[in-house]
N, C-alpha and C positions, 0 to 999 in steps of 0.2 A: 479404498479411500477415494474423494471425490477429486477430479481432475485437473491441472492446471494446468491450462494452453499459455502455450510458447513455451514456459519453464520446463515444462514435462517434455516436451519435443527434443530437447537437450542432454536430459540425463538418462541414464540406465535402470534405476529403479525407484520408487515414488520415495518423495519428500514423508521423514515422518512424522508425527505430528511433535509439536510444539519445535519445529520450526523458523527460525528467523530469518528472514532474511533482508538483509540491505539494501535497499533499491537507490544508485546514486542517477540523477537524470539530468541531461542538458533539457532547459527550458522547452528550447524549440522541438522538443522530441515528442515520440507518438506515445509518452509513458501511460499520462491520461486516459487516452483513447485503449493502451495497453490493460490498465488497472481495470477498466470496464470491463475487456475484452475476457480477463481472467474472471473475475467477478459472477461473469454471465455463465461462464464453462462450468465455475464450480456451483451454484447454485444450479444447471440444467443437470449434472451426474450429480445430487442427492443431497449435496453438503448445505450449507448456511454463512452466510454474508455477513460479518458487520466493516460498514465501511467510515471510515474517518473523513470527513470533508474538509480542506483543510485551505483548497484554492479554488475548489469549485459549491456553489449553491445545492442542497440536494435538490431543488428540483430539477437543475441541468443536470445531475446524475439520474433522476428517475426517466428523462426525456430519452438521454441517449439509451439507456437501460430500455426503453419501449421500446425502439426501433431494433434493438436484436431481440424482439419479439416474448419478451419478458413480461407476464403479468405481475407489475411491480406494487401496487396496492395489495393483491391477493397475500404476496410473498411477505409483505411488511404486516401485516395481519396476521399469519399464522407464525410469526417470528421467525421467518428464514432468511429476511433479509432486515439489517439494522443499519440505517444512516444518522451519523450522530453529526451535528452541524457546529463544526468550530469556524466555519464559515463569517458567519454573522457577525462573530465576537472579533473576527480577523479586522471586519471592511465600518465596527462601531452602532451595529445593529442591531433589535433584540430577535432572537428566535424565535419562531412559531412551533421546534420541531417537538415530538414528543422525549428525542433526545439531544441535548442541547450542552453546551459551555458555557459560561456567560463571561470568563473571562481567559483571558490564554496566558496569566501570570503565572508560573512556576508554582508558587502556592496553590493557587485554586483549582489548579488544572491536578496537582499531586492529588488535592483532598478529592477530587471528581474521581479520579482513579480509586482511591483506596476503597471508594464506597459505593462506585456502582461497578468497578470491571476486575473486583482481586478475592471474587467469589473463588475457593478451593477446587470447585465440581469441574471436573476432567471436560474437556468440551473438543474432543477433537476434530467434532464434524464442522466445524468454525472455522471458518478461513476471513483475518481480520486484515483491511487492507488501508495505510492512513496514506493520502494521498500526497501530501509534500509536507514533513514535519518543519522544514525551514521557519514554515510560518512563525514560528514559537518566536524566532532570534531576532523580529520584531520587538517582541514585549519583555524581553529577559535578558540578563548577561548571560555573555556564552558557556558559560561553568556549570550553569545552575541547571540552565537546561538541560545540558548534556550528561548530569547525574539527573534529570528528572527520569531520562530516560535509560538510563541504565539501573537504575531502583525498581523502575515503575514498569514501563509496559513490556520490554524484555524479558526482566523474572517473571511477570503474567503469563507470558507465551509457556512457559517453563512450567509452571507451575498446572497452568488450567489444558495444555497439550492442545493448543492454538498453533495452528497455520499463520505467520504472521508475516506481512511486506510492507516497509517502511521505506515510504520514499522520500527522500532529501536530494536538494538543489543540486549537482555538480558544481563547483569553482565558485561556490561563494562566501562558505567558511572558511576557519582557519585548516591546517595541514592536521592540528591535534583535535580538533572536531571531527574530523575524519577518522582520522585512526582511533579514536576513545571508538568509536562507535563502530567500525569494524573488526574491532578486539573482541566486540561483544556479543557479535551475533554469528550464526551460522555457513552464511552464504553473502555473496556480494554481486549482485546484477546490475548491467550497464546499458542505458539508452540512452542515443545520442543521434544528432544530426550530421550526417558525413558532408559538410560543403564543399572535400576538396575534388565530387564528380560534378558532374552537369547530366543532368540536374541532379541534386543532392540528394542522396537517399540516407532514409531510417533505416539503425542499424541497432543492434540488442545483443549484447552477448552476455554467460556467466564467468563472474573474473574469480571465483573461487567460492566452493559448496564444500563443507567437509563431509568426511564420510560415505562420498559420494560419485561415482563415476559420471562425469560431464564432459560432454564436447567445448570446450572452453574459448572458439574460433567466434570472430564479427560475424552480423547473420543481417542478412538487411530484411526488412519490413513490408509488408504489401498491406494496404491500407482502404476497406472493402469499402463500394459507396454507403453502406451502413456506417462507418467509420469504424469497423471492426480489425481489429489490428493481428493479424496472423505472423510469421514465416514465411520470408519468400522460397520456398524451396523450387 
């Protein structure tokens, strides 16, 4: 199986596929620069990318993506890497990309789902990574949403044997948003900004994998001038 930095540094033996896991994040944290950082490991050991944009433009995903030395036109060509742009629709804009949203409404985002990503065919060289689903609680009640996602792109990981990391906001839902959706999926990983040293450091741990032997202990972060985001070990 293809590789995931940081996560893999953690556990005892590899994630298998279809996979979920929970990403919850403090804002000010290196998750970002983290989700690239995996991104780039698992597309360099063999696997395939589709990435959810959801706070960031894909081009500032393909920018940083070039600086850890990534031929990212090459990879979007031979379809190993997929940027799909919820972006646009987030900030009232139309899309340029070849894969796009045009709106992040509970319904249209369902029907987007059902007809372009709940193909049957086993996919487990797929590592799907959406960067902050928060976005959604924008444009939707909180109810709706949170069975959009427990219908929709979970049962997918399940079904197509999809490597999948979802990340949502820390502390900005409710308690039952929370837990509906950690009920749901596999694993739950945590990045955060520790302010209470000087200077403050990035810190990453796993708060529960099932199935699975993890070092389950805070780990802080070291943060390359590529802004590649490792293990301070």
């Amino acid at each position: 199986m293809p590789r995931i930095p940081i996560i893999d540094d953690l556990i005892k033996e590899p994630l298998r596929p279809g996979t979920n896991i929970l990403v919850e994040f403090d804002p000010l944290s290196q998750w970002y620069g983290a989700s690239l950082t995996i991104a780039t490991g698992w597309l360099q050991s063999g696997g395939n990318v589709s990435y959810i944009a959801q706070s960031q433009s894909p081009d500032e995903i393909r920018s940083q993506l070039r600086l850890f030395d990534l031929r990212v036109e090459e990879l979007e060509q031979n379809d190993r890497l997929w940027i799909t742009d919820l972006y646009s629709a987030s900030v009232g804009q139309k899309s340029k990309e070849r894969f796009a949203v045009g709106s992040l409404k509970v319904a249209d985002l369902s029907l987007y789902i059902a007809r372009e990503a709940m193909a049957e065919t086993p996919s487990p060289e797929f590592l799907v990574i959406s960067d902050n689903g928060s976005v959604v609680d924008r444009f939707n009640d909180e109810r709706a949403w949170v069975e959009l996602y427990l219908t929709r792109p979970f049962p997918m990981g399940k079904v197509r044997q999809l490597t999948q990391l979802t990340g949502f906001m820390s502390g900005v839902h409710s308690n039952w948003v929370y837990k509906q959706l950690e009920a749901a999926v596999d694993g739950v990983v945590e990045f955060k900004l520790d302010e209470t040293t000087n200077p403050a450091r990035n810190m990453f741990r796993i708060r529960s994998l099932r199935k699975v032997s993890f070092d389950g202990r805070w780990h802080a972060l070291r943060v390359a001038e590529n802004f590649t985001v490792t293990l301070d070990k």
